[in-house]
N, C-alpha and C positions, 0 to 999 in steps of 0.2 A: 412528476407529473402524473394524471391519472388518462384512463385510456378505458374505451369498453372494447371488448373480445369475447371469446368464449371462453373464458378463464374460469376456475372455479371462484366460489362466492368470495365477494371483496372482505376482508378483513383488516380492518384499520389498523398501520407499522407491521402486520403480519407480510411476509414473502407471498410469493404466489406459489414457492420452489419448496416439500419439504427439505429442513435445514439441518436433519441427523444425518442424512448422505453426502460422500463428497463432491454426485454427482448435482443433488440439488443444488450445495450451495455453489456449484460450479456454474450452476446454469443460470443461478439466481442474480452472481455475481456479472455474468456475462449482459444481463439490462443493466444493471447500475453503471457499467464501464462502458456501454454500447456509444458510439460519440455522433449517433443521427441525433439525440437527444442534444447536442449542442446547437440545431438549428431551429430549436422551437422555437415559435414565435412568442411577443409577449404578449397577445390575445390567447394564444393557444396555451400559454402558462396557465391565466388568470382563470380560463375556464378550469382548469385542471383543480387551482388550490380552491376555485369554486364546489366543485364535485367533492372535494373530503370536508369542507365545511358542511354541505348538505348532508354528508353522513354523517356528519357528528351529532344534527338537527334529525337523524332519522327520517331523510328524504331523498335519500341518491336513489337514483334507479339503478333496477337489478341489473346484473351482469357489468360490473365496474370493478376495474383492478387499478391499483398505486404502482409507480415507476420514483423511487425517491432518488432521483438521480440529479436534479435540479435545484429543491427545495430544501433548505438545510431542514430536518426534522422536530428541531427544537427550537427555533428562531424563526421559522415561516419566511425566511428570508433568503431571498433568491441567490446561489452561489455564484462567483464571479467566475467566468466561464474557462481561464484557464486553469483555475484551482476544483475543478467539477472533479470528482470521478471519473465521468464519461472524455473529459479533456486530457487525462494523466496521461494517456496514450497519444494521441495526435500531438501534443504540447510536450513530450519529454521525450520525446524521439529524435529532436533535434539537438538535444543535450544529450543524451547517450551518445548519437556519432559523433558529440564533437568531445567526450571522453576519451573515442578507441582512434582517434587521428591519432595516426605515426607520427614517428618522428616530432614528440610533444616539447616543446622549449619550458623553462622554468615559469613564465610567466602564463603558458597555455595552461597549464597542468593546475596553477593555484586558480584562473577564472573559470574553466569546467568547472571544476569538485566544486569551487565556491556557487555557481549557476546551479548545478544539479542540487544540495544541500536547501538553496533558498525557495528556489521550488518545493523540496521536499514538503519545506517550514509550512509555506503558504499550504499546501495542501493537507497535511496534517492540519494546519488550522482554521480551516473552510471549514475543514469536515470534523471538528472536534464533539466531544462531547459537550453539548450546553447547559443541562439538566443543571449541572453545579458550578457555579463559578468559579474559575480558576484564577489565579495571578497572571499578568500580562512576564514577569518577572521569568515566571518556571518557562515558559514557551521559548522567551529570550535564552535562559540558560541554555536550554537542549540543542537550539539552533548554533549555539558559538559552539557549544561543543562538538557538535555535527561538525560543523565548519574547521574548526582547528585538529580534530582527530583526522579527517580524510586528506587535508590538505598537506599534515604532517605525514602519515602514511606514505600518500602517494610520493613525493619530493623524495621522502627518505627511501623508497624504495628504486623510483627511478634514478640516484643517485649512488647507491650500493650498485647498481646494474651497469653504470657508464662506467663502474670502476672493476667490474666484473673482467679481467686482462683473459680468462681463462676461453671467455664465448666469442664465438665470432659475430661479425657484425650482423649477420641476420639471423643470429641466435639472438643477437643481443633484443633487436627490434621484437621479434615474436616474443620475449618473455614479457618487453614493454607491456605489448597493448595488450596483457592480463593485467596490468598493474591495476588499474580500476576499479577493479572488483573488493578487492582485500581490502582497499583504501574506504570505496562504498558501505560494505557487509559493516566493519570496523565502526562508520561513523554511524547507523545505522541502531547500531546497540550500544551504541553510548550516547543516542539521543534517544531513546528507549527509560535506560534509565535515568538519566538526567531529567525526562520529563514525569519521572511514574515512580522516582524514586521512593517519598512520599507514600504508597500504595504499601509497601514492604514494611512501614511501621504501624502505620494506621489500619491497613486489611483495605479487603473491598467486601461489600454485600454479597451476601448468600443468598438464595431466595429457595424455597423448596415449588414442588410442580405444581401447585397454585398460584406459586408469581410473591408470596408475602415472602418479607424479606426476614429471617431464621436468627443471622445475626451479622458480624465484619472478621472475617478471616484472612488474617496474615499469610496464612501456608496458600488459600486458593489463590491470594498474592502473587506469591512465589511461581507459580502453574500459571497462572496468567501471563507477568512478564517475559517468562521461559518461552510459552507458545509466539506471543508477538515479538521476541525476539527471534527465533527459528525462522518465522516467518520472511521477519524485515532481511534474512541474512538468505533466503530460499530465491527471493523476487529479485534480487542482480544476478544471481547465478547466470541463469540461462542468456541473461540481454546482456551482460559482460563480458560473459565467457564462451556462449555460441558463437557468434560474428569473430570475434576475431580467428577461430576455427574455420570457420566455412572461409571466411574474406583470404586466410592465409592458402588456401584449395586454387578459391577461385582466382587469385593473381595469374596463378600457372599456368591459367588455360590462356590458348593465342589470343582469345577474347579482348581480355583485360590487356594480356603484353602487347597487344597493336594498339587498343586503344585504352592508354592510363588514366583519362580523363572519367572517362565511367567508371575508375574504383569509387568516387564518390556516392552518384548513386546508387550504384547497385550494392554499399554496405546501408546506407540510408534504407533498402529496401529489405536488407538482411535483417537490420536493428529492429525496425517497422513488425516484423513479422513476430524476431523473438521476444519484444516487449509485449507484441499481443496474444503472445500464447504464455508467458510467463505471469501477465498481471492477475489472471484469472486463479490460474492454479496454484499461485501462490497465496493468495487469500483465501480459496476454499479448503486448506489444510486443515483450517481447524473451524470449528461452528465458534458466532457469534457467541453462545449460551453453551458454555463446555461445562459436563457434567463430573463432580468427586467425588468419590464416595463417602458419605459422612464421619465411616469412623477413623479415615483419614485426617479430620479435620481436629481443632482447638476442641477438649473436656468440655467448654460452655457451649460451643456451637451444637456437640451431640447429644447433649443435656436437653435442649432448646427444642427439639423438634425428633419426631418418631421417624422421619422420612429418614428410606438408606441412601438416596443422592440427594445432593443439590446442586445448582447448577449456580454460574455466578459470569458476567459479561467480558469476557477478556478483551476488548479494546482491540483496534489497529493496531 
């Protein structure tokens, strides 16, 4: 959506945040996920994708800034609200706690992972790249494999643990509800490259600090999926592996022992908190436009261009 403020000058897909800091893009990212942006009206849209059309005609007025949190960027077409950005959080917070519930039976264990995974899908593909058409095919692969990695994981782990004779039972329970994570992290990067595999033959574009694009590099390939993989495997950490931490504290206190009914909420509000501090800083790790040094790159690409970096799009 578009918004006037006292921002600096609107610049059309440009951030308002610089994006070489990890605080800019920290900040940058905190509008895109912000979820007031879920109750925009659809008057209040239409004015919005009104405003960047009249910049494109060279007639917005001044002091106007972009909020692409709504608007898919290359399709002009409005995202469906729980696959937003700004929805990941309020919308998959109900899935995270129903991940770290105790005492998880075989068939809880395969509909979470399968729930959180399909989510994942949909929102990865709200927010895909459009620019080039992809196969409906490759999105399909990534998702089964999402689906049968985590769901494999998790079973086979929770399974080794019920057979663990050595833990006691409420060893046994606390190691449980880590299970998620490794199950997560796992399915994560092998939808990763199940969907991007492709990139690692073919390259991605290089573009040097004009924006023209130099030539297709396999290796910043390589650098790309490496970073979105780190990434995908940084962002469960804290929302998988906090709460069940703090939640195993706070059982102990008389609080919870007199009343067991509020362990619900109040891991609900645990989860709430680490997925909103985790979604941020997990995607500002690395900029959008991550720079290589050229003579890291393929003989033809250093050939091609006098620049000593280029930079190239590493993807979600």
């Amino acid at each position: 959506m578009a918004e006037s403020a006292g921002f600096p000058p609107f610049q059309l897909g440009r951030p308002r945040f610089e994006q070489t800091s990890f605080y800019g893009r920290f900040r940058h990212f905190l509008d895109i996920i912000d979820p007031r942006t879920l109750f925009v009206t659809e008057s209040r849209l239409k004015e919005a994708v009104q405003l960047l059309e009249d910049y494109k005609h060279g007639t917005l007025p001044p002091g106007v800034t972009n909020k692409e949190a709504i608007i898919h960027p290359d399709t002009n077409e409005t995202i469906f609200m729980p696959f937003r950005m700004s929805g990941y959080i309020p919308f998959g917070t109900p899935i995270v706690v129903g991940l770290l519930l105790p005492n998880q039976t075989l068939a809880s264990t395969v509909f979470w992972q399968w729930l959180n995974q399909s989510h994942n899908a949909c929102v990865n593909y709200a927010n895909r790249n459009a620019t080039k058409p992809s196969p409906t095919s490759k999105f399909v692969q990534g998702y089964l494999g999402a689906v049968i990695s985590a769901v494999s994981i998790a079973v086979g782990l929770n399974v080794l643990i019920q057979r663990a004779n050595q833990f006691t039972p409420a060893t046994r329970l606390l190691i449980q509800r880590f299970v998620p994570f490794p199950a997560v992290a796992s399915a994560n990067i092998c939808n990763v490259v199940l969907m991007r595999h492709t990139e690692l033959e073919e390259g991605i574009d290089v573009l040097d600090s004009d924006g023209n694009r130099v030539g297709s590099s396999r290796i910043a390939a390589k650098h790309a999926l490496l970073e979105t993989a780190l990434t995908r495997v940084v962002l469960p950490m804290p929302i998988l592996v906090l709460p069940p931490i703090v939640m195993s504290l706070l059982e102990k206190t008389t609080l919870l022992r007199s009343r067991p009914r509020m362990a619900l909420p109040v891991q609900s509000l645990v989860c709430l908190a680490a997925f909103g501090l985790a979604l941020p800083l997990a995607i500002s790790l690395f900029p959008q436009m991550s720079e290589i040094e050229t003579s890291r790159l393929e003989p033809e690409i250093t050939r091609a261009t006098t620049s000593e970096t280029l930079v190239y799009n590493k993807g979600l």
